[in-house]
C-alpha positions in Angstrom: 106.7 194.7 35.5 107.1 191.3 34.6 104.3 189.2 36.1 101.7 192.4 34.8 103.3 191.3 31.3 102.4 187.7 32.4 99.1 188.6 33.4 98.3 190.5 30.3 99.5 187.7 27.9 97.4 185.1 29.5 94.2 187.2 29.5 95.7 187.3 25.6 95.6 183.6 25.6 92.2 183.3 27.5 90.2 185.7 25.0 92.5 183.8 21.5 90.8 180.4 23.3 87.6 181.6 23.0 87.6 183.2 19.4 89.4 180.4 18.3 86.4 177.7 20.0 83.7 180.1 18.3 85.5 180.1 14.7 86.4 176.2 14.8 82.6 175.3 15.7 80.9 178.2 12.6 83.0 177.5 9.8 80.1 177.5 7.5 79.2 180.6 8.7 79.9 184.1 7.8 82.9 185.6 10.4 83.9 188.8 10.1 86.6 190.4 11.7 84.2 192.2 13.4 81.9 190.3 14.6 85.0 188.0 16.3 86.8 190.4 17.6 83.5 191.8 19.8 83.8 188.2 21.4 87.1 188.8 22.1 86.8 191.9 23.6 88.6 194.1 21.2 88.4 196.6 18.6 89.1 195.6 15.3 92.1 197.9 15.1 93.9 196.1 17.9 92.1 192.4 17.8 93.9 191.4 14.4 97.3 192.4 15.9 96.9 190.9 19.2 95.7 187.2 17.3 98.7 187.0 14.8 101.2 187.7 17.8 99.5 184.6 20.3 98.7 182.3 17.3 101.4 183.1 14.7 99.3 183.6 11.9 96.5 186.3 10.8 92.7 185.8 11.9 91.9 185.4 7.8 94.7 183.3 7.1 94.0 181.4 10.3 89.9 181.2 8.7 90.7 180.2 5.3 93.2 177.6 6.4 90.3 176.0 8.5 88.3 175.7 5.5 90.2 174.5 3.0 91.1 172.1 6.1 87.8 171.3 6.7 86.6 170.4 2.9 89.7 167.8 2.8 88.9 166.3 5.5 85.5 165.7 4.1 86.8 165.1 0.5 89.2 162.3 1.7 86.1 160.3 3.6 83.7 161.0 0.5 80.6 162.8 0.0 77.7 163.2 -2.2 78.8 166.9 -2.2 80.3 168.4 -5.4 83.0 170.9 -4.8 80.9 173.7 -6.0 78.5 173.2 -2.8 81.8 172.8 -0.2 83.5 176.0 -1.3 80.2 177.9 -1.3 79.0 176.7 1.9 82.5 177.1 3.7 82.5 181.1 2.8 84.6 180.9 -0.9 82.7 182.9 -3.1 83.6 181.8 -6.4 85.0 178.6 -8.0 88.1 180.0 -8.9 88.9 181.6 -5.2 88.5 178.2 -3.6 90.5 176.8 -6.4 93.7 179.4 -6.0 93.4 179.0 -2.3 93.3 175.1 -2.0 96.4 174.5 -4.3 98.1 177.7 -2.9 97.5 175.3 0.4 98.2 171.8 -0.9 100.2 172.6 -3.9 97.4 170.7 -6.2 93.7 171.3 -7.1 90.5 170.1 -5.4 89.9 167.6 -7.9 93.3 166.0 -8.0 93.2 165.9 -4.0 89.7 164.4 -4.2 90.6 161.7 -6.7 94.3 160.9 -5.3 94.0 162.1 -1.7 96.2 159.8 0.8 98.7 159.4 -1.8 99.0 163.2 -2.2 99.0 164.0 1.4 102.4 161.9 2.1 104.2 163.3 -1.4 103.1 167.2 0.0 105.1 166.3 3.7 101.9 165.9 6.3 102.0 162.9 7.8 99.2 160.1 7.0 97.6 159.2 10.6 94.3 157.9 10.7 93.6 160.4 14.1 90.0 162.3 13.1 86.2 162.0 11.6 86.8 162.4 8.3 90.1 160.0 7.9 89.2 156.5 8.4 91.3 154.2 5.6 89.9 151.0 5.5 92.7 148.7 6.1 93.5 145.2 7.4 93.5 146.0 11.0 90.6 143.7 12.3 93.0 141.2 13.5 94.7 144.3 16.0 91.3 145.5 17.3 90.3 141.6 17.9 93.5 141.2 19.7 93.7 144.8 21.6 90.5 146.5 21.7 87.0 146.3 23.7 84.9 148.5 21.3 81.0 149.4 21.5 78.8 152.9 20.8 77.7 154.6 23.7 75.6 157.1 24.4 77.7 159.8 26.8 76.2 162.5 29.0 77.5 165.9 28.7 81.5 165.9 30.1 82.4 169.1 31.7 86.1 169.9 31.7 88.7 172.2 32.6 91.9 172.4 29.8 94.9 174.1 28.6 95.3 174.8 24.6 98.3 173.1 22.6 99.6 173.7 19.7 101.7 171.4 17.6 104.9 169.6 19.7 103.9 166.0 20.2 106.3 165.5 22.5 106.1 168.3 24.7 102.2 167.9 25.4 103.0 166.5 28.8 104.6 169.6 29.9 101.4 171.7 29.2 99.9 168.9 31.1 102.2 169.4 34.4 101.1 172.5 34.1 97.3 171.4 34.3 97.9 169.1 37.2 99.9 172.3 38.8 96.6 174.4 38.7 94.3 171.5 39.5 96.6 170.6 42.3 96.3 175.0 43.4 92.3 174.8 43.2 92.2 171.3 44.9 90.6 169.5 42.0 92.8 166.2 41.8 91.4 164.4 44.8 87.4 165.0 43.0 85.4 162.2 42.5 85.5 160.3 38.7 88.8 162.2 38.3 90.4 161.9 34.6 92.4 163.2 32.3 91.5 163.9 28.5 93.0 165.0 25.3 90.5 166.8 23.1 91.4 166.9 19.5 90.7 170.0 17.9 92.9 169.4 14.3 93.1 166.7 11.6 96.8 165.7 11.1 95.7 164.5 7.8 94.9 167.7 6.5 96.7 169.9 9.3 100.7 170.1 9.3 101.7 168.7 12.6 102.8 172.6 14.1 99.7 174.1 13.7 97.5 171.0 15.0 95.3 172.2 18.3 94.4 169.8 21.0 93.5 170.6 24.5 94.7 168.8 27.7 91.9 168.8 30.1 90.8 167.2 32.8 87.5 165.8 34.4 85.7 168.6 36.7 82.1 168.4 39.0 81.8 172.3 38.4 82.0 175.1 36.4 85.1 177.1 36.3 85.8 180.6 35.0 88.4 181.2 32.7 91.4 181.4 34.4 94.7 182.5 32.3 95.3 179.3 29.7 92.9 177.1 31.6 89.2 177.6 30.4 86.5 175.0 30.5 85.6 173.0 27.8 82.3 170.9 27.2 81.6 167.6 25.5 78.3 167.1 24.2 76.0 164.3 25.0 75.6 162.2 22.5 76.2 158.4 20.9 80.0 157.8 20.7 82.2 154.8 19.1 84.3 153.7 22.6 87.2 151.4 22.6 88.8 150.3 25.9 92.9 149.8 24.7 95.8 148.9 27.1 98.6 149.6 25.1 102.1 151.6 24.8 102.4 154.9 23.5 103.5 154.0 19.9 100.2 151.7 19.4 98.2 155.0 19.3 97.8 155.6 15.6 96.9 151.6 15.4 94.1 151.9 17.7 92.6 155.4 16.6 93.2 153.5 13.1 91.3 150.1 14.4 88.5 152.1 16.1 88.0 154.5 12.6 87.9 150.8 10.5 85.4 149.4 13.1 83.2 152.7 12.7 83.0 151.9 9.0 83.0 148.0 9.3 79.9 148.2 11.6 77.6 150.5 9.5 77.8 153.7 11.4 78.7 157.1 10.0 81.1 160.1 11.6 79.1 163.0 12.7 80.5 165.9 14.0 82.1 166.4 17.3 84.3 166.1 19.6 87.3 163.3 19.5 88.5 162.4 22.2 90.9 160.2 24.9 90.1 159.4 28.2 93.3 158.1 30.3 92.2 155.3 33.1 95.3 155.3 34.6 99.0 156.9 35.2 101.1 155.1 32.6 104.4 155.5 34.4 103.1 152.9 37.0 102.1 150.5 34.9 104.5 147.7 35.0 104.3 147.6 31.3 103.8 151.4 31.0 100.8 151.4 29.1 97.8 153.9 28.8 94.1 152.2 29.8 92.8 154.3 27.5 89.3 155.1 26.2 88.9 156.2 22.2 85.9 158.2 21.6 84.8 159.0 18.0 81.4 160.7 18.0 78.9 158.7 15.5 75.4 158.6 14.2 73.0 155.7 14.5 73.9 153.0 12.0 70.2 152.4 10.6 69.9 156.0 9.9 71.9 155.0 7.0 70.8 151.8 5.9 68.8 151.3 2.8 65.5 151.0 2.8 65.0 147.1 2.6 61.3 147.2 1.1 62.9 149.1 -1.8 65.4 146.9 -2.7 63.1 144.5 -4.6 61.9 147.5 -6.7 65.5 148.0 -8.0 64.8 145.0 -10.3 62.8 147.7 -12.6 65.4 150.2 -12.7 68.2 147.6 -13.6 65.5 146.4 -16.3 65.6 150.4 -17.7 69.4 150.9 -16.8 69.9 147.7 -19.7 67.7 149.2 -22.2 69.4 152.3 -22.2 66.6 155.1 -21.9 67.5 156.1 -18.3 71.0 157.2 -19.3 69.6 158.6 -23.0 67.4 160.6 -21.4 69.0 162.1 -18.7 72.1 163.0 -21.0 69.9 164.7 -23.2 68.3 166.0 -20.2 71.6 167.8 -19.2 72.7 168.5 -22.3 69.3 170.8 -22.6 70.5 172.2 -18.6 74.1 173.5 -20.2 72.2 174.8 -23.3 70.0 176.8 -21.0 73.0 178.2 -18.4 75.4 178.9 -22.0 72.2 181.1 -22.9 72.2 183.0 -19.6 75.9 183.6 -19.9 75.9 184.4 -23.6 73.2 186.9 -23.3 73.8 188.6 -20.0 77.3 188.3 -19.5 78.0 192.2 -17.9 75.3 191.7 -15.7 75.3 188.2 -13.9 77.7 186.2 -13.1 77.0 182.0 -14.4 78.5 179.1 -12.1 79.0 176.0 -12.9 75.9 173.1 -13.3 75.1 171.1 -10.5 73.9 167.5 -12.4 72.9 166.3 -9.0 72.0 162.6 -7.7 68.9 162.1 -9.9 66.8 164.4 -7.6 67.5 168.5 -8.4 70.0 169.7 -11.1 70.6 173.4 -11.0 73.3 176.4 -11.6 73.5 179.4 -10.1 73.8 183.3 -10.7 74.4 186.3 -9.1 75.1 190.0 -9.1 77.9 191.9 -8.5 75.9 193.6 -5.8 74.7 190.6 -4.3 77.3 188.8 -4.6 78.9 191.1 -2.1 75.4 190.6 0.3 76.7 186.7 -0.5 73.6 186.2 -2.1 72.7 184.2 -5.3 70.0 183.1 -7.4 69.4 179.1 -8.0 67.6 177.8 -11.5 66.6 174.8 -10.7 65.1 171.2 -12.6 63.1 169.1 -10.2 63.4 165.5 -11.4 61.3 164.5 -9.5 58.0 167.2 -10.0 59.8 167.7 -13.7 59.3 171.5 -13.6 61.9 174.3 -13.4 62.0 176.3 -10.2 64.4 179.2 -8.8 65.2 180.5 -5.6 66.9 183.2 -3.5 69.6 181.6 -1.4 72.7 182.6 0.6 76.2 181.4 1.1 75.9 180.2 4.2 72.8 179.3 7.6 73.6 182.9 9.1 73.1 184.7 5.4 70.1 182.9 4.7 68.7 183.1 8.1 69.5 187.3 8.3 67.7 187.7 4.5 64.7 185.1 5.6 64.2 187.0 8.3 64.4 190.0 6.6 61.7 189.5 4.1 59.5 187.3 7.1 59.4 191.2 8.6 58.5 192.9 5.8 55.1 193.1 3.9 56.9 191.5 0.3 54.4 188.7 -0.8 55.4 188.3 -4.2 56.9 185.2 -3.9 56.9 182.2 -1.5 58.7 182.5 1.4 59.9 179.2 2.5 57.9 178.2 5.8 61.0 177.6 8.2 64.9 178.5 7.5 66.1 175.4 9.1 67.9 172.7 7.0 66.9 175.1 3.8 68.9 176.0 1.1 65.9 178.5 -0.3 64.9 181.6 1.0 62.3 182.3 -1.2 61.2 180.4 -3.9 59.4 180.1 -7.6 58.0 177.7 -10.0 59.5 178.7 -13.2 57.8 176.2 -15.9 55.5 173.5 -14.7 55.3 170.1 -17.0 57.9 171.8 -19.3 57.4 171.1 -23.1 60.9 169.7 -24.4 59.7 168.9 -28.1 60.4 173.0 -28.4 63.6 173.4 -26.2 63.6 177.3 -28.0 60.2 178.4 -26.6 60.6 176.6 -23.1 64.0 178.7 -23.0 61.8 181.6 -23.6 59.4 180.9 -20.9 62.2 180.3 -18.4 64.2 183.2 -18.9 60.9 185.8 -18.5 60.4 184.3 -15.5 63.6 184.2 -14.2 64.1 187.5 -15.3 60.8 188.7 -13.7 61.7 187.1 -10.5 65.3 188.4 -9.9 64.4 192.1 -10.8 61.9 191.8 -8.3 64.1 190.5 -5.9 66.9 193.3 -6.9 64.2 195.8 -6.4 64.4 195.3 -3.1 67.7 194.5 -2.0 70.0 196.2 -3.9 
């Protein structure tokens, strides 16, 4: 009776592995409960039940703590993002939810995390390690990294492996290792060419409390592998990587995943996402100084792809010249000022029938705020009014909360024979679904009658819209 209870919690574990790989690499996407538990082979009665008793937490807890996760991680390296964009694109439908849910998490608000971030972080009791992407403090650690580290970008074929799941318990990660070796050693896998083992980070102690962080031990394999209790196989993507060679002891790790973050910064690349990893060269307990040969590897994007466009630079001379005289900032305060007149009409005059977010001032290229109905707000839909700096005319659009929503509804209307409006060529990259010039050349010397104009057409543009989905 035993061993079938054995075998039955390990095809537990294998299935959990899988969901949990799916839901880790769609974050910004919408999961349902049951959409996931169909790749886990269960009905939604039993799935939910069966995930709290092998990870200790519920699938939605287990989501939600993911994405607040996720958006900290990004807040703490920086973005051009407001928080408005984050909580909608990682599945929080309203200001406020994200808001309860992130302090609920971190005992503070977005804002204050964003502004105060490391210093928040040690006060709230998770420890400060610069292990991931998205935490890279830039401190003085060139004088290590001279001294211990070998450090180029690479670009890395696809690595197949074979690994077991672990879940918090620094210290006992080499047990779930022995047990590793113990099925590599059963399926004859140690003596294969290239042989190596790797840890796959899966967690951001930053922003994850050290006993729920997941990291895989794996090793190196030629071929593929099925699933096989807690071992499943795990691939690393091809792609252009930050290596460091290090020979060092085991409590020098946090310096060099620290040195290698700095030198990622240092050197002009940026942190894209994927896999982190560390490949291990050799057995440390043979080592006459017991230290790991070990290779960092921080996945990063090309350096120039970042890079300012040199010709430019001598046209900034202008704008500095405008910047001292004072119109730019005149005019684009008034310009806002003009945006919040236009949303406080919106919510002033339709109040029980859409619901207003806040005003996205942008970076000097689209300003907009959204609105949505109750109804579609529950298809996690919304409308977007829209200034284009750039074109200076007002626009909407039909968007979604996420790729999959806006990919479902653009495909959708692509099927149908709706031509009101213009359907955006390719889904892509896009924020818009469908899309609408509002007020071309806009006449500000009467801010009352452009207001007019704007809200017929919006008007006549989201009943039209409603008409057919709701």
């Amino acid at each position: 009776m035993k061993t079938q209870i054995d075998k039955t919690r390990l095809e537990y574990i294998k299935r959990i592995n899988d969901v949990l790989d799916y839901v880790e690499k769609n974050l910004d996407s919408a999961l349902s409960l049951e959409h996931i538990s169909e790749r886990g082979n269960y009905s939604s009665f039993h799935f939910h039940r069966i995930f709290s008793a092998v990870i200790g937490e519920t699938l939605n807890t287990f989501i939600n703590r993911k994405r607040i996760e996720k958006i900290a991680s990004i807040l703490l390296v920086g973005t051009t993002e407001n928080l408005n964009q984050l909580a909608y694109r990682y599945g929080f439908n309203s200001d406020n939810s994200f808001s309860r849910a992130f302090k609920k998490y971190y005992g503070i608000s977005p804002t204050d995390f964003k502004s105060k971030g490391k210093d928040i972080l040690s006060k709230i009791g998770i420890e400060v390690l610069t292990l991931d992407k998205y935490i890279c403090s830039i401190d003085n650690v060139k004088k290590w990294t001279d001294m211990n580290a070998q450090i180029e970008v690479k670009k890395l074929q696809r690595i197949k492996l074979a690994g077991i799941m672990h879940i918090g318990e620094f210290d006992k990660i080499s047990e779930t290792y022995k047990k590793l070796f113990g099925w590599a050693s059963q399926n004859g896998l140690l003596s294969s060419p290239n042989f190596k083992a790797v840890t796959l980070y899966h967690d951001n102690p930053n922003v994850t409390p050290n006993s729920k962080v997941r990291l895989s031990t794996c090793i190196t394999i030629n071929e593929d592998i099925k699933a096989e209790a807690e071992v499943r196989q795990i691939l690393i993507q091809e792609g252009n990587y930050a290596l460091g060679h290090f020979e060092i002891t085991a409590d020098a790790f946090s310096n060099a995943w620290e040195s290698m973050c700095v030198w990622v910064v240092e050197n002009g690349f940026s942190f894209r996402d994927g896999d982190y990893f560390e490949v291990y060269h050799n057995d440390h307990t043979t080592h006459p100084e017991h230290k790991f040969i070990v290779d960092i590897c921080i996945p990063v994007n090309n350096g120039n792809e970042n890079e300012p466009d040199k010709k430019h630079l001598g046209k900034l001379s202008h704008y500095k010249e405008q910047v001292s005289q004072g119109e730019i900032q005149v005019d684009y305060n008034w310009l806002m000022g003009y945006i919040k007149t236009l949303k406080n009409h919106f919510t002033k005059e339709y109040y029980s029938i859409y619901k207003v977010g806040n005003i996205y001032q942008g970076n000097m290229d689209y300003s907009y705020f959204p609105l949505t109905t109750h109804n579609l707000q529950k298809q996690k839909l919304k409308f977007v009014i829209i200034f284009n700096h750039k074109l200076m005319r007002f626009e909407i659009c039909l968007s979604g909360q996420n790729k999959t929503i806006r990919k479902k509804y653009w495909d959708f209307f692509k099927e149908s024979d709706w031509d009101k409006y213009h359907l955006v060529e390719s889904i892509g990259d896009s924020l818009s679904i469908i899309d609408h010039i509002l007020v071309n050349k806009p006449n500000f010397d009467n801010t009352e009658t452009l207001t007019g104009e704007i809200e017929t057409e919006v008007l006549k543009f989201i009943n039209n819209i409603r008409d057919v989905l709701e």
